[in-house]
N, CA, C and O atoms as CSV, one atom per row, in Angstrom:
chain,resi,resn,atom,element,x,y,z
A,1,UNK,N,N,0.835,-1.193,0.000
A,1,UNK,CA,C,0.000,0.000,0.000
A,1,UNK,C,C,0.870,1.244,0.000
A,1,UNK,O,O,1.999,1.106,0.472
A,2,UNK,N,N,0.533,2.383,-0.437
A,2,UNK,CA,C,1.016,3.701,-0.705
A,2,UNK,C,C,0.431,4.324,0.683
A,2,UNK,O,O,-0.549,3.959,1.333
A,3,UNK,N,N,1.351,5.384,0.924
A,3,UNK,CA,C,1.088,6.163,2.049
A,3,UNK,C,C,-0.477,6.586,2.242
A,3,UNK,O,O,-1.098,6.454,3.297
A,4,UNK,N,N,-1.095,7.216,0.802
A,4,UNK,CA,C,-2.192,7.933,0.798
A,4,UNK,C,C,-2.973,7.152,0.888
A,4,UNK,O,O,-3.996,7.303,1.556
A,5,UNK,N,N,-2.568,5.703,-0.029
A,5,UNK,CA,C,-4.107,4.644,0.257
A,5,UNK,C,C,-4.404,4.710,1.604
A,5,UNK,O,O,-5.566,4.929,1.947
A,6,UNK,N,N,-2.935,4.448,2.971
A,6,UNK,CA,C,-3.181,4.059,3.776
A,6,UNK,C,C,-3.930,5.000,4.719
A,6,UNK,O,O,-4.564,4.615,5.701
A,7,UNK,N,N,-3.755,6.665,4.205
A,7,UNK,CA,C,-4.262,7.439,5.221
A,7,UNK,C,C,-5.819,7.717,4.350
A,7,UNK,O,O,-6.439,8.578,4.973
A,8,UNK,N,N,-6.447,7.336,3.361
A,8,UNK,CA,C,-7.637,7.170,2.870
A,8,UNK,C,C,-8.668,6.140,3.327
A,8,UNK,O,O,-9.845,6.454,3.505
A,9,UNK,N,N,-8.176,4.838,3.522
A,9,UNK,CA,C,-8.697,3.749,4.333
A,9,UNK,C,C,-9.054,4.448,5.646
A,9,UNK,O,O,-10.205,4.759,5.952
A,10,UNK,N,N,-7.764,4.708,6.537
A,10,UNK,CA,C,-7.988,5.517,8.039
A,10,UNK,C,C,-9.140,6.034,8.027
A,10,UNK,O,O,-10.011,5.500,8.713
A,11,UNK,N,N,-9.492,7.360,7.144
A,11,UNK,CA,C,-10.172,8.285,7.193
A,11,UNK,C,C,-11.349,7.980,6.785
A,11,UNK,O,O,-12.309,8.561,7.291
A,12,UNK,N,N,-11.560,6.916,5.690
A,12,UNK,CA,C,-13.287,6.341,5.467
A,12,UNK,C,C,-13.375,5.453,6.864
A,12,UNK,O,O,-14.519,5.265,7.279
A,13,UNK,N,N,-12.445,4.972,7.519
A,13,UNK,CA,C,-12.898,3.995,9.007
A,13,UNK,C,C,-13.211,5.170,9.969
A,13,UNK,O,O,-14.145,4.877,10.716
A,14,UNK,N,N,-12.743,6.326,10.161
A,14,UNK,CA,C,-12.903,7.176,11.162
A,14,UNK,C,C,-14.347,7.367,10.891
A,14,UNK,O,O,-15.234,7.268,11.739
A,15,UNK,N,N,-14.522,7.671,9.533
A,15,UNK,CA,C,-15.869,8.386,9.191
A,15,UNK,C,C,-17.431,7.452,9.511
A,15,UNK,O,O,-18.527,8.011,9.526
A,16,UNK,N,N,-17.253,6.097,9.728
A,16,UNK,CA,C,-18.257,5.407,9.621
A,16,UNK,C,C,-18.032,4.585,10.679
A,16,UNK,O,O,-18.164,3.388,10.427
A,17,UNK,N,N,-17.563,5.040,12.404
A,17,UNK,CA,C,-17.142,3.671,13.281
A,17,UNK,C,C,-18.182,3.304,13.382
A,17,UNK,O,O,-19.195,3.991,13.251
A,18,UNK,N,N,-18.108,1.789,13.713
A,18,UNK,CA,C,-19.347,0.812,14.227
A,18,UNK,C,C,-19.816,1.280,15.721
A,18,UNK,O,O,-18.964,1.409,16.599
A,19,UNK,N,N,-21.133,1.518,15.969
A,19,UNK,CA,C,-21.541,1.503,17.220
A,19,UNK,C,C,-21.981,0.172,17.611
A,19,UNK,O,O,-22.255,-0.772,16.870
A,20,UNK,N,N,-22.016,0.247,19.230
A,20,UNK,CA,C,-21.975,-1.546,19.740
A,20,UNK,C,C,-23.782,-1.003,19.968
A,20,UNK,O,O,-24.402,0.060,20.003
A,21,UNK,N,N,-24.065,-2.444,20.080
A,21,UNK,CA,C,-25.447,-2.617,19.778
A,21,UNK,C,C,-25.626,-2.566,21.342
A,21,UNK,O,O,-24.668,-3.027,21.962
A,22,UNK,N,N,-26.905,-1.986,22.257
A,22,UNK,CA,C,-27.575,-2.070,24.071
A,22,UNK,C,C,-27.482,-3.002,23.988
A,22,UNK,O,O,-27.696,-3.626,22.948
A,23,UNK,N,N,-27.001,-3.646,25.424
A,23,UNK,CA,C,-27.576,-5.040,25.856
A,23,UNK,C,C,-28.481,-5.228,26.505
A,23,UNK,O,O,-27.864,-4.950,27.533
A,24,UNK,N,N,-29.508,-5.477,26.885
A,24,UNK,CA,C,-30.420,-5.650,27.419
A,24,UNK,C,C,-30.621,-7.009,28.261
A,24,UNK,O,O,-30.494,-8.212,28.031
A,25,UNK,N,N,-31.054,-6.090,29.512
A,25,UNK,CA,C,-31.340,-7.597,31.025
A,25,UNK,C,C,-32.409,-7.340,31.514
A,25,UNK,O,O,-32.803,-6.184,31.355
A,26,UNK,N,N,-33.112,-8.109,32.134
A,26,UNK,CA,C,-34.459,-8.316,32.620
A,26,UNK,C,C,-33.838,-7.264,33.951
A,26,UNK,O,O,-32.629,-7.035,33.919
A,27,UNK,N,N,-34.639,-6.661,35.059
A,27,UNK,CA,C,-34.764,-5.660,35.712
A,27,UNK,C,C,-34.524,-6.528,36.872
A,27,UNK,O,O,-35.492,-7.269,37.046
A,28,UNK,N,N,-33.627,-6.697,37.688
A,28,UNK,CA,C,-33.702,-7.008,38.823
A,28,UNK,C,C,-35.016,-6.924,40.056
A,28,UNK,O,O,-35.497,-7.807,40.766
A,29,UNK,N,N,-35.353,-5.300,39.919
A,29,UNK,CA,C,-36.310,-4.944,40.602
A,29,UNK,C,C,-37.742,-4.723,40.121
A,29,UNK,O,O,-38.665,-4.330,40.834
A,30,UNK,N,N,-37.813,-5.019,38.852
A,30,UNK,CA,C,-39.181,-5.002,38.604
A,30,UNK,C,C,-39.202,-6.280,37.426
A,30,UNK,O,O,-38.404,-6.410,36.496
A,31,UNK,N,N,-40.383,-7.186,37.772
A,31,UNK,CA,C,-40.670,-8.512,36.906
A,31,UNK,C,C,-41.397,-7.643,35.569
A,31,UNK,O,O,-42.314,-6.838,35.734
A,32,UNK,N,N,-40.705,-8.029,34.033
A,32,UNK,CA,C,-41.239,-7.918,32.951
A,32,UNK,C,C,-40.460,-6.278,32.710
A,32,UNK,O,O,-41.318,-5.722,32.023
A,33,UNK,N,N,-39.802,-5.684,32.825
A,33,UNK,CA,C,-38.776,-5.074,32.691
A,33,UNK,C,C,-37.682,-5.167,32.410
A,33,UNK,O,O,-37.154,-6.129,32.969
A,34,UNK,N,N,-36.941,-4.524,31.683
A,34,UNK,CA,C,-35.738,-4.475,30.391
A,34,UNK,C,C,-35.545,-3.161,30.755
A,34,UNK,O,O,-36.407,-2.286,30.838
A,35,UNK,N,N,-33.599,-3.016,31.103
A,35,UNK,CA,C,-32.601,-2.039,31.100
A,35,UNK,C,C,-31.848,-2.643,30.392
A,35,UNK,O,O,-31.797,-3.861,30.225
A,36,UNK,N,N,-31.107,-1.697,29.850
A,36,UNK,CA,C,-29.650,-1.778,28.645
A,36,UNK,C,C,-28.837,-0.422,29.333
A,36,UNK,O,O,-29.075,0.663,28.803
A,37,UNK,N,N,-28.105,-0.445,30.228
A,37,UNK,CA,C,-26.708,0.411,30.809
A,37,UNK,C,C,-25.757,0.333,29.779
A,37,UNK,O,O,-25.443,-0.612,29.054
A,38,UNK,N,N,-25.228,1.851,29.858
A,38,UNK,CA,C,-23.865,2.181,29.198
A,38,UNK,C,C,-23.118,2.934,30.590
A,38,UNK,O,O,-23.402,2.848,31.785
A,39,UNK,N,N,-22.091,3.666,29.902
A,39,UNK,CA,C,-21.360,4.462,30.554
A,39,UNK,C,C,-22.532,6.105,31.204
A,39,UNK,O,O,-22.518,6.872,32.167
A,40,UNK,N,N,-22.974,5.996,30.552
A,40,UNK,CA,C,-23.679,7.685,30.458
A,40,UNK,C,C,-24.882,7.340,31.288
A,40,UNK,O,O,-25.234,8.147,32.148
A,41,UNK,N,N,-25.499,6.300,31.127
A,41,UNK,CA,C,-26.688,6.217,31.717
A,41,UNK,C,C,-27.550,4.592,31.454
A,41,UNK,O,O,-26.940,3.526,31.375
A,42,UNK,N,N,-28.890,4.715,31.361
A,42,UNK,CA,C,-29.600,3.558,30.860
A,42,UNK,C,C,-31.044,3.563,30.443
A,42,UNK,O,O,-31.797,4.425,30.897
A,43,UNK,N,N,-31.448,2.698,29.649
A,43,UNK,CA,C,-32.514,2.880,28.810
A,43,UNK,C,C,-33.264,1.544,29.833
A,43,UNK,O,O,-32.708,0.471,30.064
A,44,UNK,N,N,-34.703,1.975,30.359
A,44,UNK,CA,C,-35.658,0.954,30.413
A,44,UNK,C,C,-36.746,1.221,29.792
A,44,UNK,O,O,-37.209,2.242,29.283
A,45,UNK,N,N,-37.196,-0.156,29.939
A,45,UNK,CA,C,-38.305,-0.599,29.143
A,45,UNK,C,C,-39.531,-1.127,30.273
A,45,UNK,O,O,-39.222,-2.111,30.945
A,46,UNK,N,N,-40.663,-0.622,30.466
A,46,UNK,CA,C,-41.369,-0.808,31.379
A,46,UNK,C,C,-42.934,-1.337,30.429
A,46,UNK,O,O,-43.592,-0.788,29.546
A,47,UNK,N,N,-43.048,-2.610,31.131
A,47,UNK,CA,C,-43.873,-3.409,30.324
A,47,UNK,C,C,-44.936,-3.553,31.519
A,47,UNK,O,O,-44.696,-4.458,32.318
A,48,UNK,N,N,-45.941,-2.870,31.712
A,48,UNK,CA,C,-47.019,-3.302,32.595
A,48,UNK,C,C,-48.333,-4.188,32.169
A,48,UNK,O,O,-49.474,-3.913,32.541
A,49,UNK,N,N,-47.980,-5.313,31.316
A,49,UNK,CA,C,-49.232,-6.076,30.760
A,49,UNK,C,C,-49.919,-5.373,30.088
A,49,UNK,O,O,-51.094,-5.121,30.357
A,50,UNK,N,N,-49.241,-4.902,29.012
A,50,UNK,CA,C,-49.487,-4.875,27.211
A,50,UNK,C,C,-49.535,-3.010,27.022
A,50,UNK,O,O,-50.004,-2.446,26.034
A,51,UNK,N,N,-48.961,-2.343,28.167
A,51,UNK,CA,C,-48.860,-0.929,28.014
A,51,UNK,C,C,-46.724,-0.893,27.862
A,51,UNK,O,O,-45.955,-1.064,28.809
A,52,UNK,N,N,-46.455,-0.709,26.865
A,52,UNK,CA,C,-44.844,-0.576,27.088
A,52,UNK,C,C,-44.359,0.325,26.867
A,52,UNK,O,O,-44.297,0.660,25.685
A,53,UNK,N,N,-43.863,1.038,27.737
A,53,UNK,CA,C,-42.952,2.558,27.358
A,53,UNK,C,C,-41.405,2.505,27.559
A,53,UNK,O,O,-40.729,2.118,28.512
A,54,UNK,N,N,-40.998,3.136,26.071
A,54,UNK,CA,C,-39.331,3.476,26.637
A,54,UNK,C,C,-39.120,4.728,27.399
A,54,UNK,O,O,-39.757,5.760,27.191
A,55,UNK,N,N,-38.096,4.573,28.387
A,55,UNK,CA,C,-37.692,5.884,29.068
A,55,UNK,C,C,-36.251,5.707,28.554
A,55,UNK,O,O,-35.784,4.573,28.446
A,56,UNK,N,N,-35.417,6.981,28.183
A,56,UNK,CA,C,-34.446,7.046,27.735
A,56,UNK,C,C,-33.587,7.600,29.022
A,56,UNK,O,O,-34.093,7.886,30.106
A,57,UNK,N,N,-32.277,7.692,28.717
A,57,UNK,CA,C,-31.143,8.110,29.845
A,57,UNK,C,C,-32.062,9.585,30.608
A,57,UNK,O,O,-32.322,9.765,31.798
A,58,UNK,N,N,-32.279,10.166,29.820
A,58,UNK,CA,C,-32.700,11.778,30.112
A,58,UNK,C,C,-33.986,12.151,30.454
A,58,UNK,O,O,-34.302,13.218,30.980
A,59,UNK,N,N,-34.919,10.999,30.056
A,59,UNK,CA,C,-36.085,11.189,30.174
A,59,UNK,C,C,-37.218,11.664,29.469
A,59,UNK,O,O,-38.386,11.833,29.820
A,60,UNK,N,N,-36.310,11.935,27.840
A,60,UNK,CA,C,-36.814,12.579,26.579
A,60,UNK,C,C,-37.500,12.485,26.084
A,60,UNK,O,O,-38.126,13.363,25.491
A,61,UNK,N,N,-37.832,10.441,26.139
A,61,UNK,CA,C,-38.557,9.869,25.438
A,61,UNK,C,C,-39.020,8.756,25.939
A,61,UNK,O,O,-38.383,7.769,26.306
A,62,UNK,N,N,-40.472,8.995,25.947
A,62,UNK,CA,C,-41.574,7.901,26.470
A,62,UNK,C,C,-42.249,7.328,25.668
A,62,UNK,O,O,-43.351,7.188,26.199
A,63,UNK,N,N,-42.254,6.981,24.872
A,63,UNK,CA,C,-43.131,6.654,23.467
A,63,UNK,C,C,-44.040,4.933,24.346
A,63,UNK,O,O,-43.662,4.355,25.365
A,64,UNK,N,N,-44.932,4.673,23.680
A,64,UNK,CA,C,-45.817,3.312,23.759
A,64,UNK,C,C,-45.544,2.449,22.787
A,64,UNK,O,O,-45.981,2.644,21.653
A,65,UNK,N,N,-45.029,1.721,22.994
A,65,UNK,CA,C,-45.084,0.532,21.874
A,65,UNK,C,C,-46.133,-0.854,22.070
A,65,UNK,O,O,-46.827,-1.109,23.054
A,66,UNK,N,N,-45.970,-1.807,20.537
A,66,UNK,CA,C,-46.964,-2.851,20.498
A,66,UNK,C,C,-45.926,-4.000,21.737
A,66,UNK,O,O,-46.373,-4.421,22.804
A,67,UNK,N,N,-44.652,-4.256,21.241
A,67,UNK,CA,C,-43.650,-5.245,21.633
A,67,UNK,C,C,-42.374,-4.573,22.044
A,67,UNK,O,O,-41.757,-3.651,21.512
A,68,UNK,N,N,-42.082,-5.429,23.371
A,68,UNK,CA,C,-40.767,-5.100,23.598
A,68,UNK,C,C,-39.318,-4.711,22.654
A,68,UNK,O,O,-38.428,-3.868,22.762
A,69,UNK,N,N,-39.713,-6.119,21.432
A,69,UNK,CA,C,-38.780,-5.595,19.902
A,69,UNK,C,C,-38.689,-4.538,19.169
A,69,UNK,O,O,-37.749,-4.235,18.434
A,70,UNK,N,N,-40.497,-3.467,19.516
A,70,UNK,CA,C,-40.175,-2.537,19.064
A,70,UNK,C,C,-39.484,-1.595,19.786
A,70,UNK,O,O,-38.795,-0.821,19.122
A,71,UNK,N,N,-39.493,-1.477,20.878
A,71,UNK,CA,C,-39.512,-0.713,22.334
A,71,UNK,C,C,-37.510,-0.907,22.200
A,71,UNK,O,O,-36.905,0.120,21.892
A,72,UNK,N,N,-36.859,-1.922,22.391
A,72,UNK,CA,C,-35.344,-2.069,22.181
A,72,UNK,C,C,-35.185,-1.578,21.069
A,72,UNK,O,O,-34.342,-0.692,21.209
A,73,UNK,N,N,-35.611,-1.653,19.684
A,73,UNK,CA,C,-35.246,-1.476,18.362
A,73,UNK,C,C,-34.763,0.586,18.314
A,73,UNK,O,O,-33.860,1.227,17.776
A,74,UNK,N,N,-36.205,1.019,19.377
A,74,UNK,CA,C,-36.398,2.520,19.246
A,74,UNK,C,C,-35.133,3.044,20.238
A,74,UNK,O,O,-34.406,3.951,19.832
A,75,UNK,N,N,-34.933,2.481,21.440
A,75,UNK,CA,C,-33.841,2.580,22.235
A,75,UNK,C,C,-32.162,2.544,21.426
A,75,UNK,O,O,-31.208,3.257,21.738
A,76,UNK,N,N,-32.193,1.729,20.581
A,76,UNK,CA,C,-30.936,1.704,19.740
A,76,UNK,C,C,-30.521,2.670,18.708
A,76,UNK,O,O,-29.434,3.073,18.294
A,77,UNK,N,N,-32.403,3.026,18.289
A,77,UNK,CA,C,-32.112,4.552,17.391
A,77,UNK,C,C,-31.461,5.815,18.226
A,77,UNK,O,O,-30.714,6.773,18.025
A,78,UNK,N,N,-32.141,5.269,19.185
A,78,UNK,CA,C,-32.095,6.710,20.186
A,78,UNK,C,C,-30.383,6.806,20.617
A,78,UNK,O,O,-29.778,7.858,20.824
A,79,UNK,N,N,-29.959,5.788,20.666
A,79,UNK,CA,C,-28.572,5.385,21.265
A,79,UNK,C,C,-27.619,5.678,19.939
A,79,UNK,O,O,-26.682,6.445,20.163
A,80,UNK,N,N,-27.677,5.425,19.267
A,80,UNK,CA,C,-26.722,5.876,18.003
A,80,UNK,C,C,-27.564,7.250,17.707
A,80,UNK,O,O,-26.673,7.983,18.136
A,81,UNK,N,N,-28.166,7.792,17.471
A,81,UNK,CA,C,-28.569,9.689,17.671
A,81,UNK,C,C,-27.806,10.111,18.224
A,81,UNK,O,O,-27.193,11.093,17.804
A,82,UNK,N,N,-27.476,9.396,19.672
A,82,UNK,CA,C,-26.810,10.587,20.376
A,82,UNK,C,C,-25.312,10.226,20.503
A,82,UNK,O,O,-24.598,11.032,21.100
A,83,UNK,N,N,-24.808,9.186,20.044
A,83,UNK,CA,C,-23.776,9.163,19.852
A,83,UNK,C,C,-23.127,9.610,18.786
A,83,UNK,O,O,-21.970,9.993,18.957
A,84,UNK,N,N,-23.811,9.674,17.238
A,84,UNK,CA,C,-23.530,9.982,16.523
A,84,UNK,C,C,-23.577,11.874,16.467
A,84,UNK,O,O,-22.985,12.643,15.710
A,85,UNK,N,N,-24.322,12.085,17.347
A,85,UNK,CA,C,-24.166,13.747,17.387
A,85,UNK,C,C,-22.778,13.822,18.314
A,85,UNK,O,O,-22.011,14.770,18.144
A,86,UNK,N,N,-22.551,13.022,19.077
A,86,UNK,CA,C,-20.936,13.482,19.907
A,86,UNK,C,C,-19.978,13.674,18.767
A,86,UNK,O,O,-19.422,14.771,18.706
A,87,UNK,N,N,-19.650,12.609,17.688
A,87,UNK,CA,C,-18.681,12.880,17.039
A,87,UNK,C,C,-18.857,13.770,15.941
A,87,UNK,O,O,-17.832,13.936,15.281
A,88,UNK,N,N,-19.938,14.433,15.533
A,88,UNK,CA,C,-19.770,15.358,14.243
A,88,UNK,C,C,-19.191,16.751,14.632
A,88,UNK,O,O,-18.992,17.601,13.763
């Protein structure tokens, strides 16, 4: 490889890093509950028999969903949003 290929590769990898996907665990303290912790904070998922809301780190966002899949899926948007606004 040539110098420039190598600092062109660099710079399309800087531009597009992979974000790691929430993990998600059942709630210690509440049955039918889902948290996903990072460094910054944590996303739950509060499922009271067929009412499910996400609460985000901040409290931004409460939305209702049908399924928990949608409820994690919206948490992961929300999680790369705001990560992806740190690095621009």
């Amino acid at each position: 490889f040539k110098h420039k290929d190598l600092v062109c590769a660099f710079e399309q990898g800087q531009s597009s890093p992979k974000i790691k996907q929430l993990e998600w665990e059942k709630s210690p303290f509440f049955k039918g509950n889902y948290e996903a912790n990072f460094d910054l904070g944590k996303y739950f998922i509060d499922d009271c028999g067929g009412c499910i809301t996400l609460v985000c780190p901040d409290h931004s966002l409460k939305n209702k969903f049908s399924t928990i899949e949608e409820a994690k899926a919206a948490a992961q948007t929300d999680f790369e949003k705001r990560v992806k606004e740190c690095l621009e």
